[in-house]
C-alpha positions as CSV (number, residue, x, y, z in Angstrom):
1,X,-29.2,-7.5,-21.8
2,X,-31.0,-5.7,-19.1
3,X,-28.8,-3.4,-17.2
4,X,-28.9,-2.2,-13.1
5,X,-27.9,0.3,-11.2
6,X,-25.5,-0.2,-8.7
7,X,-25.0,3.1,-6.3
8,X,-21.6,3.7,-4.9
9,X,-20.1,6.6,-4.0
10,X,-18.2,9.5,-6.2
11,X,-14.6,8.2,-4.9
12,X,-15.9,4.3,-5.4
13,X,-16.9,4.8,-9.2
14,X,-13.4,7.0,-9.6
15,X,-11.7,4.1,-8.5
16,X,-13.4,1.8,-10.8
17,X,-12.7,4.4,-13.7
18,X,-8.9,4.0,-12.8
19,X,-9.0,0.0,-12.9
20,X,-10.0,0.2,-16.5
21,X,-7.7,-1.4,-18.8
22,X,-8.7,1.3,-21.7
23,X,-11.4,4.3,-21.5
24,X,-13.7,2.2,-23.5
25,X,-13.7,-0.9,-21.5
26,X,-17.5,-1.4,-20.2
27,X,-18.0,-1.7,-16.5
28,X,-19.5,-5.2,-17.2
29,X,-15.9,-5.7,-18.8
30,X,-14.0,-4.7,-16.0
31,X,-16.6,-7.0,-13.0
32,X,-16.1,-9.9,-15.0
33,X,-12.2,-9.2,-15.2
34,X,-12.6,-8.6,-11.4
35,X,-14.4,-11.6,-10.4
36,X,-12.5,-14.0,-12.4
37,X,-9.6,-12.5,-10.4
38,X,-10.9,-13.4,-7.4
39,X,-11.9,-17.1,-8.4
40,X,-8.4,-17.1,-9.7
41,X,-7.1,-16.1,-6.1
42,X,-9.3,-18.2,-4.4
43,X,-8.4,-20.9,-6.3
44,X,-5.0,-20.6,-4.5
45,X,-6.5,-20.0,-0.8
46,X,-5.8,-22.8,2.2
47,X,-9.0,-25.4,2.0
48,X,-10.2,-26.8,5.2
49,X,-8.1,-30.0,4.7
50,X,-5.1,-27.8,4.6
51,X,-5.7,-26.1,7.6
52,X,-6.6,-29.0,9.5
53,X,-3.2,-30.6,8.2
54,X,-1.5,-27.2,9.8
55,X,-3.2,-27.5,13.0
56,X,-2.2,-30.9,13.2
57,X,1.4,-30.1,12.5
58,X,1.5,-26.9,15.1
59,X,0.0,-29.4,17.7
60,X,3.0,-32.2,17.0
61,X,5.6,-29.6,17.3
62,X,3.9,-28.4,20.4
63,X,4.0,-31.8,21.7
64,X,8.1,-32.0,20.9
65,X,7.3,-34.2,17.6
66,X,10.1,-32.8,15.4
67,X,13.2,-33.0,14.0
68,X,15.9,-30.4,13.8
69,X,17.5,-29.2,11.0
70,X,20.9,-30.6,12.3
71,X,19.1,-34.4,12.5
72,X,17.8,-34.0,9.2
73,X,20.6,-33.4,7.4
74,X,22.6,-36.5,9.6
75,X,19.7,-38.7,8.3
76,X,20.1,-37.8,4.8
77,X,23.8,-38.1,4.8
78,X,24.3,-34.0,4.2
79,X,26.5,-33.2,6.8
């Protein structure tokens, strides 16, 4: 596999050296254990239907559409 050079800076690559699992884990190793991190987290962000479901709500309670806590629990018999 053809490599590359990437340059960072002396306190960058001493990072990277610390998020090693083990001394002898490659640097391809550890971006590939990075990135699929990140997909993993990403994987979890808001999408854009979600947020456009959140402005919606924020703009009903805005307009007074909402229920208290106190009405909930009188609808649902919990009082």
């Amino acid at each position: 596999m053809p490599g590359t050079t990437i340059p960072c800076t002396h306190e960058t690559k001493q990072k990277l050296v610390e998020l090693k699992n083990y001394p002898a884990e490659t640097y391809e190793q550890l971006f590939v254990r990075l990135i699929l991190k990140i997909e993993d987290e990403d994987d979890n962000l808001l999408t854009d239907k979600d947020m456009a479901d959140i402005q919606k709500s924020i703009a009903g309670i805005a307009k007074g559409k909402y229920k208290t806590q106190e009405q909930m629990k009188e609808k649902y018999g919990m009082k």
